[in-house]
DRENVOSE-85950 format. One record per residue (C-alpha): residue number from 1; residue in one letter; x, y, z. Coordinates in nm, 4 decimals. Layout:
N
vodo,kolnu,u,v,w
NUM,A,X,Y,Z
...
//
This chain:
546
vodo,kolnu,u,v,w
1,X,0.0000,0.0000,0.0000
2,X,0.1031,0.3103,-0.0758
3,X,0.2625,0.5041,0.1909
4,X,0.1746,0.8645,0.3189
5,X,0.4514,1.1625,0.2482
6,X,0.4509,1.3990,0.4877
7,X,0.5727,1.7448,0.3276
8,X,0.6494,1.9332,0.6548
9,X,0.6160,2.3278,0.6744
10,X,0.6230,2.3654,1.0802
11,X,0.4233,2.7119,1.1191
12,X,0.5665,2.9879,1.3240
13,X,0.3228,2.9544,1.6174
14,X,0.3020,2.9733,1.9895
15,X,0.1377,2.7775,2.2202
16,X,-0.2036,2.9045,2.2825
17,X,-0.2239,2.8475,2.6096
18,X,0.0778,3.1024,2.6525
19,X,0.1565,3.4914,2.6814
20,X,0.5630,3.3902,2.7011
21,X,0.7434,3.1812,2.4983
22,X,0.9254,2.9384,2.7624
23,X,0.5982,2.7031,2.6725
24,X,0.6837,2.6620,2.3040
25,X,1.0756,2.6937,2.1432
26,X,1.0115,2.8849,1.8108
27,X,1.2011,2.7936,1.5409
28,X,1.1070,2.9108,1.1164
29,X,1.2182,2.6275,0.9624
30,X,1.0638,2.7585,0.6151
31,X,0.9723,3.0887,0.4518
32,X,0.5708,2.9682,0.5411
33,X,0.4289,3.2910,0.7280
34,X,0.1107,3.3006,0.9502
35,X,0.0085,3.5288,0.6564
36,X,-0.0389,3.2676,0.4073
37,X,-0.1218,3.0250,0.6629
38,X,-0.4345,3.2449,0.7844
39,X,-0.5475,3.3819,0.4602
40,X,-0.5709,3.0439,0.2161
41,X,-0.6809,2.6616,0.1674
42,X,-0.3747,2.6077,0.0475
43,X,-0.1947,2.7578,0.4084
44,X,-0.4841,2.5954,0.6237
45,X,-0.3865,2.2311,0.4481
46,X,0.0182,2.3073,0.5117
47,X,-0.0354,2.3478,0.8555
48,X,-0.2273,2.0458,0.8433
49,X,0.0442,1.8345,0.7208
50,X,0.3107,2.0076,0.9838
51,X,0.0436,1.8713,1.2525
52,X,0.1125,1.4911,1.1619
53,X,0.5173,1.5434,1.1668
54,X,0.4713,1.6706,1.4752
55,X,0.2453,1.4189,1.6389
56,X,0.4991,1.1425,1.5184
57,X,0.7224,1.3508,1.7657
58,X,0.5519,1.1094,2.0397
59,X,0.7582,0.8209,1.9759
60,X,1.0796,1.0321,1.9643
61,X,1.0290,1.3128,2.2177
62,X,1.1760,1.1860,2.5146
63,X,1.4391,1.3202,2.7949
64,X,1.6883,1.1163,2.7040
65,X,1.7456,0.7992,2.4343
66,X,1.5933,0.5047,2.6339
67,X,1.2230,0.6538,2.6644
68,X,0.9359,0.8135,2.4710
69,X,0.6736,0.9606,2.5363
70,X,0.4435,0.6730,2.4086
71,X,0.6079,0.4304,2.6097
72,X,0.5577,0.6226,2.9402
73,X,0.1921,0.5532,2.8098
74,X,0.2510,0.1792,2.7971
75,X,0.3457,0.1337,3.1568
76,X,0.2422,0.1798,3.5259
77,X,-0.0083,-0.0650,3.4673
78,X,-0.1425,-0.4090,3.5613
79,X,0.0218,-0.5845,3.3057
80,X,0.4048,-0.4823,3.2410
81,X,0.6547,-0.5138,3.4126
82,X,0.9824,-0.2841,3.3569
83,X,1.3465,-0.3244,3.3762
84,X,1.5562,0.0150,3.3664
85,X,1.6199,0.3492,3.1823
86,X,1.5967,0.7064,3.2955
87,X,1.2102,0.7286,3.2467
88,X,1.1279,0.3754,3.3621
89,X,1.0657,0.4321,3.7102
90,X,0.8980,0.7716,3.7395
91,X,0.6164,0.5975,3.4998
92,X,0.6665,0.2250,3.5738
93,X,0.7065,0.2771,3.9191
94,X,0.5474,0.6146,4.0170
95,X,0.8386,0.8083,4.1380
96,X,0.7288,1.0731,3.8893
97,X,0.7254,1.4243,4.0335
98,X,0.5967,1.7582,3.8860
99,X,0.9331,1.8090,3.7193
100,X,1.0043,1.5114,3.5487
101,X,1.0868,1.5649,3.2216
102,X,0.8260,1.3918,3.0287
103,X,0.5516,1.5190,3.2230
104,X,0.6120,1.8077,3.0746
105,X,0.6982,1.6854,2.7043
106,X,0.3847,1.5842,2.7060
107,X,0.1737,1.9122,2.7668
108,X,0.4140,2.0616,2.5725
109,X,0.3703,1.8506,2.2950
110,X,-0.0059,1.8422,2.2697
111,X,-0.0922,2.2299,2.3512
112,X,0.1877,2.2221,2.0633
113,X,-0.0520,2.0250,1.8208
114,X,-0.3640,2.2438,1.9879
115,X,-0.1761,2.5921,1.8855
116,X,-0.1539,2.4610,1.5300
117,X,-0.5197,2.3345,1.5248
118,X,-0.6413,2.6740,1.6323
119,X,-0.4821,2.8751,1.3722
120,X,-0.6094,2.6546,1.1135
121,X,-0.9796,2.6400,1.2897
122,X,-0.9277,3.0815,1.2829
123,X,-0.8659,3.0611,0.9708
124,X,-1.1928,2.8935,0.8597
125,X,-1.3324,3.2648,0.9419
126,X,-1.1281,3.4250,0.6552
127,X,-1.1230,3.1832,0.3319
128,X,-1.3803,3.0208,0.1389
129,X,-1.5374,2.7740,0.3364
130,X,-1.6839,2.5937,0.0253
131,X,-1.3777,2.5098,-0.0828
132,X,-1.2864,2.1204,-0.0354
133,X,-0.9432,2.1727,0.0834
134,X,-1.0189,2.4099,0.3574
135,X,-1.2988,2.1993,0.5009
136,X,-1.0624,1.8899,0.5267
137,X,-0.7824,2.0989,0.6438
138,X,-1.0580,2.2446,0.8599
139,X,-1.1631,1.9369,0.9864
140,X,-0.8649,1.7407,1.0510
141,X,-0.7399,2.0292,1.2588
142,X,-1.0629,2.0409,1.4590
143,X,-0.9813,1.6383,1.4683
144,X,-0.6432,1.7122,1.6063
145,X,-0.7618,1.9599,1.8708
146,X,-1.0145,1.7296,2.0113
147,X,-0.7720,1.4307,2.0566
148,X,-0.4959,1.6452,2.2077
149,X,-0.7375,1.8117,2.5142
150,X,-0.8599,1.3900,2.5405
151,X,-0.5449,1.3003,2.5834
152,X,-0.4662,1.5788,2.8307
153,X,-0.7872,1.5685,3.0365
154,X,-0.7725,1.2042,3.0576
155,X,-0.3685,1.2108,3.1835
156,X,-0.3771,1.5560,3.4433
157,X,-0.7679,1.5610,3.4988
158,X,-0.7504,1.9576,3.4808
159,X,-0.6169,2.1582,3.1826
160,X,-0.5968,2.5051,3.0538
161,X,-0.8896,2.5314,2.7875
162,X,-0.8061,2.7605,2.5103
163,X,-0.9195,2.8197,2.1334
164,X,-0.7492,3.1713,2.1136
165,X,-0.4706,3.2492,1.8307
166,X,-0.1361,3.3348,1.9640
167,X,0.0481,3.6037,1.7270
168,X,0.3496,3.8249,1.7401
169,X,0.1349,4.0626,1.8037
170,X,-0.0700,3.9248,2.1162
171,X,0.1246,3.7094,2.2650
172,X,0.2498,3.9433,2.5308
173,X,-0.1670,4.0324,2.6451
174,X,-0.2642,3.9131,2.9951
175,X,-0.3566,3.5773,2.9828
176,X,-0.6246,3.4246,3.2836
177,X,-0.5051,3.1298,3.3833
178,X,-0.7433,2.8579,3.5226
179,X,-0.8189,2.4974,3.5630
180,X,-1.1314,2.4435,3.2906
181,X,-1.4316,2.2881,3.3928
182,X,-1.4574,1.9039,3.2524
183,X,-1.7902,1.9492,3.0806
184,X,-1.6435,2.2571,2.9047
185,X,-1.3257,2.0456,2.7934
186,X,-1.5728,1.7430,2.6741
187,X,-1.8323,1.9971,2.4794
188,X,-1.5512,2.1579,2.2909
189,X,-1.4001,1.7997,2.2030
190,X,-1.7479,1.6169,2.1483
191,X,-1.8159,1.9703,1.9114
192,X,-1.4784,1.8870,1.6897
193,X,-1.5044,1.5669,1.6785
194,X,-1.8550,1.5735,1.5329
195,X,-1.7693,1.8259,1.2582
196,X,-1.4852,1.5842,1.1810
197,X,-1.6957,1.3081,1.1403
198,X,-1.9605,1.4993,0.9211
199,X,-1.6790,1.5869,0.6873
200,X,-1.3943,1.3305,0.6393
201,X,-1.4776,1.0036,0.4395
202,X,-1.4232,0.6955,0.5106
203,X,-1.1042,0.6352,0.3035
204,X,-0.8503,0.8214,0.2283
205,X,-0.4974,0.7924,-0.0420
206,X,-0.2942,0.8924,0.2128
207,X,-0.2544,0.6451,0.4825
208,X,-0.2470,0.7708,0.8579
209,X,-0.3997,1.0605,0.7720
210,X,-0.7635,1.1412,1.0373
211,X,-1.0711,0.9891,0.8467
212,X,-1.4291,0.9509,0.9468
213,X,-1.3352,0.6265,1.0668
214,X,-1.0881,0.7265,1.2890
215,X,-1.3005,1.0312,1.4330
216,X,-1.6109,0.7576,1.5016
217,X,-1.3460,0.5398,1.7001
218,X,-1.2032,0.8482,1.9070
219,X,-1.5919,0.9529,1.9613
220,X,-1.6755,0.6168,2.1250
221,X,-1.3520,0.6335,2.3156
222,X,-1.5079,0.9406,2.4749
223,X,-1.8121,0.8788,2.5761
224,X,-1.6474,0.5332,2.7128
225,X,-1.4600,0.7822,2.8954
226,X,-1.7919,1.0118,2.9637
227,X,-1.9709,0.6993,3.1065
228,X,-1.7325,0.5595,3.3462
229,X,-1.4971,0.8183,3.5167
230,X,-1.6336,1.0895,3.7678
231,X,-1.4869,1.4204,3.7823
232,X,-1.5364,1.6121,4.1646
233,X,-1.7687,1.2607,4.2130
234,X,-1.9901,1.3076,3.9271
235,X,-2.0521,1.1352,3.5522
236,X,-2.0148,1.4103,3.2835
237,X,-2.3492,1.3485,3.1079
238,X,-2.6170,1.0613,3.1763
239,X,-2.3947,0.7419,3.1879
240,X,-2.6297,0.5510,2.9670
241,X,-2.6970,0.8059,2.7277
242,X,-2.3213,0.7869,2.6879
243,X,-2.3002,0.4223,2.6697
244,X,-2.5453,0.4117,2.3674
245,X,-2.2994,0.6732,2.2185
246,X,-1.9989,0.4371,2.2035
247,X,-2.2724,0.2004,2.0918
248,X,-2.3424,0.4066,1.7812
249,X,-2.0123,0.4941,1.6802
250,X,-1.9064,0.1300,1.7523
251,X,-2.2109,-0.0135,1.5083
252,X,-2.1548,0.2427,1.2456
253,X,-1.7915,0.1595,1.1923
254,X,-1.8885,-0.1904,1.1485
255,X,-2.1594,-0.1156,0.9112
256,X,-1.9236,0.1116,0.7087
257,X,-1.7555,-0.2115,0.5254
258,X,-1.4463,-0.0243,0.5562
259,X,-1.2609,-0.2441,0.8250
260,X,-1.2399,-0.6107,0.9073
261,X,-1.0053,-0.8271,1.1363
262,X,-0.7524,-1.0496,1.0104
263,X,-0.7859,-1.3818,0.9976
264,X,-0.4934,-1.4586,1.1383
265,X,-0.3825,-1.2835,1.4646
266,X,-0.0238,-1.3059,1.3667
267,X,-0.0767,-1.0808,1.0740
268,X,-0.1772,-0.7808,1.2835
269,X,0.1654,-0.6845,1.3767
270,X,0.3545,-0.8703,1.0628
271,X,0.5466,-0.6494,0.8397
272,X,0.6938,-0.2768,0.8037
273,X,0.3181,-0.1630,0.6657
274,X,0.0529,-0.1793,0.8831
275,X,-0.1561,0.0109,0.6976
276,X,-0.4399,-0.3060,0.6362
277,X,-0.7940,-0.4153,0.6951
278,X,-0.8121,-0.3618,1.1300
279,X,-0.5531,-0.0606,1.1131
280,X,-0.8129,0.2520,1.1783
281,X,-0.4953,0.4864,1.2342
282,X,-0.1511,0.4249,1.2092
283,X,0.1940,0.6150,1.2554
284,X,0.3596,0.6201,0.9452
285,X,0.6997,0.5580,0.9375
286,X,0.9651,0.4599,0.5900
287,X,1.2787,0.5822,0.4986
288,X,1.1223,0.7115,0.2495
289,X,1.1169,1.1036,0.2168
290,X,0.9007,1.2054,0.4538
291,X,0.8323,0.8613,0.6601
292,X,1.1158,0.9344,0.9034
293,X,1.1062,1.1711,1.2151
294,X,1.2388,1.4730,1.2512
295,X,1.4470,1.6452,1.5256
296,X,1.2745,2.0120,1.5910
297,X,1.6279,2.1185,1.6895
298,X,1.8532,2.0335,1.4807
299,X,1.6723,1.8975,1.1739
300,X,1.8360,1.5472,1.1816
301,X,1.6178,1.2832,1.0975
302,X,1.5783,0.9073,1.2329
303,X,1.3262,0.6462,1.2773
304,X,1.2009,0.5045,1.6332
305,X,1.2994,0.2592,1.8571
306,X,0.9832,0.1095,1.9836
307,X,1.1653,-0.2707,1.8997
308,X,1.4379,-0.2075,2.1430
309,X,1.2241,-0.1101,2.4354
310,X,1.0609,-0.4585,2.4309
311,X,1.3620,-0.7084,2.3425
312,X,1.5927,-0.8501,2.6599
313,X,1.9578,-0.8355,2.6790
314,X,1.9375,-1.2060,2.5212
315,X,2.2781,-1.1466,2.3797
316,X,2.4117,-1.1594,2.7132
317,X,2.3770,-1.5588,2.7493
318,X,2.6786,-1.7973,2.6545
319,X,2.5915,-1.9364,2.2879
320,X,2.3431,-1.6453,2.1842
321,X,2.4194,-1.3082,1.9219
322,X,2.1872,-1.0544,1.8160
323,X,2.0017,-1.1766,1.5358
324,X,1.6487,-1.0973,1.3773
325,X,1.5166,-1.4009,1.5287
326,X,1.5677,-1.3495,1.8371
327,X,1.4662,-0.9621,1.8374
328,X,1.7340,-0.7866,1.6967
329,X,1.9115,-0.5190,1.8784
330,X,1.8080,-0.5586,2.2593
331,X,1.7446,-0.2522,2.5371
332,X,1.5024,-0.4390,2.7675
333,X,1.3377,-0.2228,2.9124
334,X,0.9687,-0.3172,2.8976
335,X,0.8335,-0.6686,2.9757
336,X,0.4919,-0.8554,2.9582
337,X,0.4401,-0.9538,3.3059
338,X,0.3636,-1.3115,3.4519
339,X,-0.0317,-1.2622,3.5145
340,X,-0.0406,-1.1261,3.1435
341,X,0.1258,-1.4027,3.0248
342,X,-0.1413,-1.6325,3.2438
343,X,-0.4479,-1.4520,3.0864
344,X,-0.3772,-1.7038,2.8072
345,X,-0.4489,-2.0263,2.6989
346,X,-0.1753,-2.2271,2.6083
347,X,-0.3391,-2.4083,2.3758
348,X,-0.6034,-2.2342,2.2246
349,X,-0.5171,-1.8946,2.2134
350,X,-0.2979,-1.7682,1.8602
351,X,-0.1972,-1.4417,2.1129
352,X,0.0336,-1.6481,2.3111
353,X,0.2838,-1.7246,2.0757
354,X,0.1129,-1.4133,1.8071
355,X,0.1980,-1.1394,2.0211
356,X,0.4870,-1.2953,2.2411
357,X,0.8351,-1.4802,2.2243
358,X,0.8585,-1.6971,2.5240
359,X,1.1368,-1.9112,2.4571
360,X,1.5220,-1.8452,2.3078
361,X,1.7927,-2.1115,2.1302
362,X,2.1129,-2.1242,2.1199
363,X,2.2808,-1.9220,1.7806
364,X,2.6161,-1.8414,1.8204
365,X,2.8363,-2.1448,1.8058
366,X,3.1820,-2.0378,1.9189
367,X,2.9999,-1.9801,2.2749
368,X,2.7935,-2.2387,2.3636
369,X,2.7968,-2.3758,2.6815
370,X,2.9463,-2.7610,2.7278
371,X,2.6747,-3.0007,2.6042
372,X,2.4426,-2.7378,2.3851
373,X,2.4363,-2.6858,2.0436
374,X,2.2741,-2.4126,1.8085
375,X,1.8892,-2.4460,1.7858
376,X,1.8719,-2.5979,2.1831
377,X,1.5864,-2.4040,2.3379
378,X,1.7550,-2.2575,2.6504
379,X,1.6416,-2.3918,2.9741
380,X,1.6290,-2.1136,3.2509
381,X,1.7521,-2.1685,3.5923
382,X,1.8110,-1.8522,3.7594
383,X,1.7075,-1.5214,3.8018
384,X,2.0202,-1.3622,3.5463
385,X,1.9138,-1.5608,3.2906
386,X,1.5121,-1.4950,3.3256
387,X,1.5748,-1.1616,3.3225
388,X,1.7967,-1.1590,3.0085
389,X,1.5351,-1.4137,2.8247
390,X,1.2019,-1.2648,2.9488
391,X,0.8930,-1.3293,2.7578
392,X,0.8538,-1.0132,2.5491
393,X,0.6626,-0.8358,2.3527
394,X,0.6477,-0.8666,1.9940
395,X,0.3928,-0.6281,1.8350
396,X,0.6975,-0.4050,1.7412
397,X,0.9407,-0.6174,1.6397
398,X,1.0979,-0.5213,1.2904
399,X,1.2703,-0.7200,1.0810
400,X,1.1367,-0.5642,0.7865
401,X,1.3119,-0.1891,0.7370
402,X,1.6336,-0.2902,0.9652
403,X,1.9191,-0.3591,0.7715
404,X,2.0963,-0.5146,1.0223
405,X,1.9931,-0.7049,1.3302
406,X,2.1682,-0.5030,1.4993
407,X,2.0526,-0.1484,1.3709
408,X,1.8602,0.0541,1.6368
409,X,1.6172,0.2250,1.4315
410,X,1.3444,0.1412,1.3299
411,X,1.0674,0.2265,1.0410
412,X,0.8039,0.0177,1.0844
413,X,0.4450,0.1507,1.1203
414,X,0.2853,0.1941,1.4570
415,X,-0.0527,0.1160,1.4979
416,X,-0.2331,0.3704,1.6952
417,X,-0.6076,0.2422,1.7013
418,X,-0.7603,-0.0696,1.5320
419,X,-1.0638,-0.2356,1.5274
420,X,-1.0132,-0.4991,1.7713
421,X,-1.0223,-0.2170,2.0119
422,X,-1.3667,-0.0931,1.8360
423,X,-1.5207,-0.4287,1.9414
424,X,-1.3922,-0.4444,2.2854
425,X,-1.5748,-0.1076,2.3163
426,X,-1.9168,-0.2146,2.2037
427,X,-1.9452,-0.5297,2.3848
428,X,-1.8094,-0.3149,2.7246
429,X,-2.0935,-0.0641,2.6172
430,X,-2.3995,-0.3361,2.5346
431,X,-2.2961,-0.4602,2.8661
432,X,-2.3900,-0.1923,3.0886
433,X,-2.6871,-0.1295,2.8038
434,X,-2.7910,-0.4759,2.8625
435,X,-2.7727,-0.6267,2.5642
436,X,-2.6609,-0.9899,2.5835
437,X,-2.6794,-1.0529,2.2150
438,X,-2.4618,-0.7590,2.0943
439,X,-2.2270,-0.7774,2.4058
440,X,-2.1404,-1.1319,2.2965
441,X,-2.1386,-1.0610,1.9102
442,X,-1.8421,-0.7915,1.9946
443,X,-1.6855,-0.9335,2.2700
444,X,-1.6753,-1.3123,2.0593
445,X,-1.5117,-1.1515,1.7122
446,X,-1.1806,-1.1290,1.9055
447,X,-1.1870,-1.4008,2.1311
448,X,-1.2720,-1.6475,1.8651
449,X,-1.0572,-1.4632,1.5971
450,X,-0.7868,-1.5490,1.8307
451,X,-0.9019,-1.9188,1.8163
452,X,-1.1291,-1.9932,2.1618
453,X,-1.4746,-2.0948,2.1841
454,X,-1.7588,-1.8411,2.1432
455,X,-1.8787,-1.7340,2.4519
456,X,-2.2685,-1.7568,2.5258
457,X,-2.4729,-1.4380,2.5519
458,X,-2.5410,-1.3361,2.8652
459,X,-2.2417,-1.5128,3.0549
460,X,-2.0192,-1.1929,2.9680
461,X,-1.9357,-0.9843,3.3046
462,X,-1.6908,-0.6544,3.2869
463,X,-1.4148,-0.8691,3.4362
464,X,-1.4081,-1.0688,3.1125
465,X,-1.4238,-0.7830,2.9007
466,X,-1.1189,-0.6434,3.0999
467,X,-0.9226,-0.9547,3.1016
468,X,-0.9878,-0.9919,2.7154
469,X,-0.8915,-0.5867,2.6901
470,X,-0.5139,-0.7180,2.8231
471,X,-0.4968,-1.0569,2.6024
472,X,-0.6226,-0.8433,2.3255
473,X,-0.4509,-0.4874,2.3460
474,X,-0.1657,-0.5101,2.6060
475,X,0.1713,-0.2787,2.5146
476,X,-0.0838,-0.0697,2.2487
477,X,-0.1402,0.2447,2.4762
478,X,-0.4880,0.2388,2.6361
479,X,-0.4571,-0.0626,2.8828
480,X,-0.3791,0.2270,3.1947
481,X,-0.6965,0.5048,3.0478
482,X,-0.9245,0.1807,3.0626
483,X,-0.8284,0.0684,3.3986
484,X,-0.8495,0.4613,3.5233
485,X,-1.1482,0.5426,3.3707
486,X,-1.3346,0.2037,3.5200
487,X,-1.1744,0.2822,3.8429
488,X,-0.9542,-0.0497,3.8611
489,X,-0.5793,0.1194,3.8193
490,X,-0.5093,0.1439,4.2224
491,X,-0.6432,-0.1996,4.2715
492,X,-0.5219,-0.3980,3.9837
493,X,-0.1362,-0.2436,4.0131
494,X,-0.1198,-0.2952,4.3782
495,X,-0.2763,-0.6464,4.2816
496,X,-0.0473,-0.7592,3.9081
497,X,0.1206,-0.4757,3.8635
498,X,0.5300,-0.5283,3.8141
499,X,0.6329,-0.9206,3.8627
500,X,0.6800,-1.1259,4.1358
501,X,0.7627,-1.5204,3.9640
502,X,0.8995,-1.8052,4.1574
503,X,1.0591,-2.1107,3.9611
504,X,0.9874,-2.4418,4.1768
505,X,1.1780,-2.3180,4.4678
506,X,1.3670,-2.0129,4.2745
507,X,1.2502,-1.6688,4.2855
508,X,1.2877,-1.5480,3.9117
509,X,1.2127,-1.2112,3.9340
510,X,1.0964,-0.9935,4.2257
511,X,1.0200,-0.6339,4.0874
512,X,0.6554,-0.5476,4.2983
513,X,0.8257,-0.1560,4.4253
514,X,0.5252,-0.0278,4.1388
515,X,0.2920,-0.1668,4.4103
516,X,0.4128,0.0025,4.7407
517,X,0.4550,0.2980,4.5255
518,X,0.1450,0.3308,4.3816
519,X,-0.1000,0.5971,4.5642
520,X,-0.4342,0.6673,4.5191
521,X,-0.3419,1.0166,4.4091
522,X,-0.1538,0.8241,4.0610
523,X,-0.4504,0.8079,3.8595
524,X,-0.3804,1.1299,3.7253
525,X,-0.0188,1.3075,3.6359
526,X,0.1054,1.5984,3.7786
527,X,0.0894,1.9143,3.6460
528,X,0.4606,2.0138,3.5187
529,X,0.6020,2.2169,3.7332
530,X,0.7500,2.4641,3.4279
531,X,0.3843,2.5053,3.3807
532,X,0.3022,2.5999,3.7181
533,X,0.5533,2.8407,3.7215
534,X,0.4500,3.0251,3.4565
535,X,0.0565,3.0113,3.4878
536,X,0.1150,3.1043,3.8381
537,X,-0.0098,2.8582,4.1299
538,X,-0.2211,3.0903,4.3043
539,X,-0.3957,3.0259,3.9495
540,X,-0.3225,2.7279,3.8551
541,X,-0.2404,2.4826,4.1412
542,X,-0.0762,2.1574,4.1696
543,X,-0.3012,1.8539,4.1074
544,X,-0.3167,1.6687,4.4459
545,X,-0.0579,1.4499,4.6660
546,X,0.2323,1.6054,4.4381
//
């Protein structure tokens, strides 16, 4: 399929939620001016395109080269379990404070994204609105707005709601700082997100690109979000009202026709293009021009390292090199813990051995221990070795764009949201609707994709539905907003989270700090503390127990 080019003209903008410019670094990387920005279709639909190079920033932006901001969002949960790194244990562990470094990165990052999207939504007042460029550009920035504030409400719990255009020549007026009400955040996302989905279509030539699609998923994602979490102790909306929203969207993406599921559960994740059938938005990464990302500093560009996060230091056993098989270059820092690894079974489920390597042989001759020889399946005996062959994760494995086993970056698509995810959200929703027969006919297309026995109607509970949420979705980035936003993230972490395995009479592993650390206070972030500073905290305070 053919891939998406990115043709990047970064805007000259500043935060909107800003009157100084410590919130944003400016930079004009091209002669593109706010002039021709605000005054044509043509500017509206560049700013567009610098909106996706910048959102790819979230696998690269990081505080230093052994975390991302999308893997903080992959741990800290019920189901990893992580090794070591700079970020690992402010986010796998909850030592995070106010000014850790990727707390901020991310604010930064999406009120970045939310600047853009407000200059392009401004514009809409000045150019011909009949025009079919401007009302995509228009509504893939109103897209991009609405998905930035969900991501930021649902990580700090209280943001800084803005729409206002920051220019040269306002950006030093007095600026009222203030937590926003949640129903304001939620109208002014609900409000984008349904212009978005009354003008994008279904398809689009430009793979990971916003479509209707991918607005209807994000829509039942937040009234999920509306119908289970409690802000100040109450539901944002009528809870049922909100669960026959995720309904809707849910049914009318699987009456579109436009997606299916693979019929094989190793497919999802097999290959450098993800862009196929279940994919509803993916990162787009090639080496192509365009596919790679690239470094708001110093213009450098590189691909990600999402592989290396998941692969242990294998190469550190007697008899074993890095080689494609066995992962490729190794960083080990994030693990599939032993109660994910139990959610399976054995010998039905394709997951198991789909989305994990469990096992490791022998590949390097000239060091293989007396008695061994290459292709023996190692046999693990102590804790060294479990740790250096732990079960990992395989969803980003790439074999496809690395040249070299041992070359750390990597090109191969990232899949943001797919339709296994859609299902899991209709049969959660028919559930609390009461609907045995649809909660079974979603919950059942994974589960029996995956190659179990259909469950009856009625027998579902929400404890299935989670448990299938992990088997199904683990290491993809919602796993800790759907244990927050059912209230299960306290309980569960203090209950799975990290890894505690014995071995017959060997402990294995015995990483369970994430569950003395853990505090009720966790299930949101803190506010940065740069922020704080400059909003003022008379203002703007801290979120609580930071």
């Amino acid at each position: 399929m053919k891939k998406i080019i990115y043709l990047i003209f970064p805007v000259v903008v500043l935060l909107g939620a800003a009157s100084c410019t410590d919130l944003v670094n400016e930079k004009v990387y091209t002669q593109i001016t706010n002039d021709f920005i605000t005054s044509t279709p043509a500017g509206m639909a560049s700013a567009v395109l610098a909106m996706y190079e910048r959102d790819r920033e979230i696998f690269r932006t990081n505080s230093d080269t052994e975390t991302t901001l999308w893997t903080n969002m992959l741990i800290g949960d019920d189901v990893s379990v992580c090794r070591s790194g700079t970020g690992i244990p402010q986010f796998g562990r909850y030592t995070m404070l106010p000014s850790t470094p990727n707390v901020a990165a991310l604010w930064q990052q999406e009120y970045s994204l939310i600047g853009y999207a407000n200059l392009v939504i401004a514009t809409a007042n000045k150019v011909n609105m009949t025009d079919p460029t401007a009302i995509q550009a228009l509504a893939e920035a109103k897209i991009f707005r609405a998905h930035s504030y969900f991501w930021l409400i649902r990580k700090y719990d209280r943001v800084f709601l803005t729409t206002r255009v920051v220019t040269p020549q306002n950006v030093n007026d007095s600026v009222k700082f203030a937590p926003a009400v949640p129903d304001s955040v939620f109208k002014l996302i609900t409000s984008d997100l349904d212009y978005a989905i009354a003008h994008l279509s279904w398809t689009t030539t430009q793979p990971g690109r916003f479509t209707q699609g991918a607005a209807r998923h994000i829509k039942a994602k937040v009234a999920a979000w509306l119908a289970s979490y409690k802000y100040n102790g109450n539901y944002i909306g009528d809870p049922q009202q909100n669960w026959q929203e995720v309904a809707n969207q849910v049914n009318a993406i699987e009456k579109s026709g436009k997606y299916s599921l693979l019929a094989n559960t190793a497919d999802v994740f097999n290959g450098a293009d993800l862009n196929h059938s279940e994919s509803i938005l993916t990162s787009q990464w090639s080496k192509g021009i365009g596919g790679w990302y690239v470094s708001p500093t110093t213009g450098s560009t590189s691909g990600h390292r999402m592989a290396l996060h998941f692969t242990p230091l294998y190469n550190q056993e007697r008899g074993m090199t890095i080689d494609f098989s066995s992962g490729g270059y190794p960083w080990g820092r994030i693990f599939p813990n032993n109660y994910l690894i139990g959610l399976y079974d054995k010998t039905k489920d394709t997951r198991y051995k789909a989305f994990y390597k469990l096992t490791w042989t022998y590949n390097l001759a000239s060091t293989l221990p007396a008695g061994k020889k290459l292709g023996d399946t190692i046999v693990v005996t102590n804790a060294a070795q479990y740790l250096n062959l732990h079960p990992m994760c395989t969803k980003f494995n790439d074999s496809w764009t690395r040249i070299s086993p041992s070359e750390t970056q990597s090109f191969k698509d990232i899949i943001i949201y797919r339709l296994g995810e859609t299902y899991l959200m209709g049969a959660e929703a028919y559930l609390h609707l009461g609907k045995a027969d649809s909660t079974a006919y979603y919950y059942n297309k994974t589960w029996v994709r995956a190659g179990n026995t259909a469950v009856a109607a009625g027998t579902i509970t929400q404890d299935m539905i989670t448990d299938e949420h992990a088997r199904e979705l683990a290491f993809e980035g919602d796993r800790w907003f759907y244990l927050k936003r059912n209230g299960l993230l306290i309980d569960r972490v203090k209950k799975y989270g990290g890894e505690y395995y014995k071995k017959g009479t060997t402990v294995m592993l015995n990483d369970t700090t994430v569950r003395i650390n853990i505090k009720d206070f966790h299930v949101r972030w803190p506010i940065p503390q740069t922020q704080i500073d400059q909003m003022g905290a008379a203002n703007f305070p801290q979120n609580t127990g930071y």
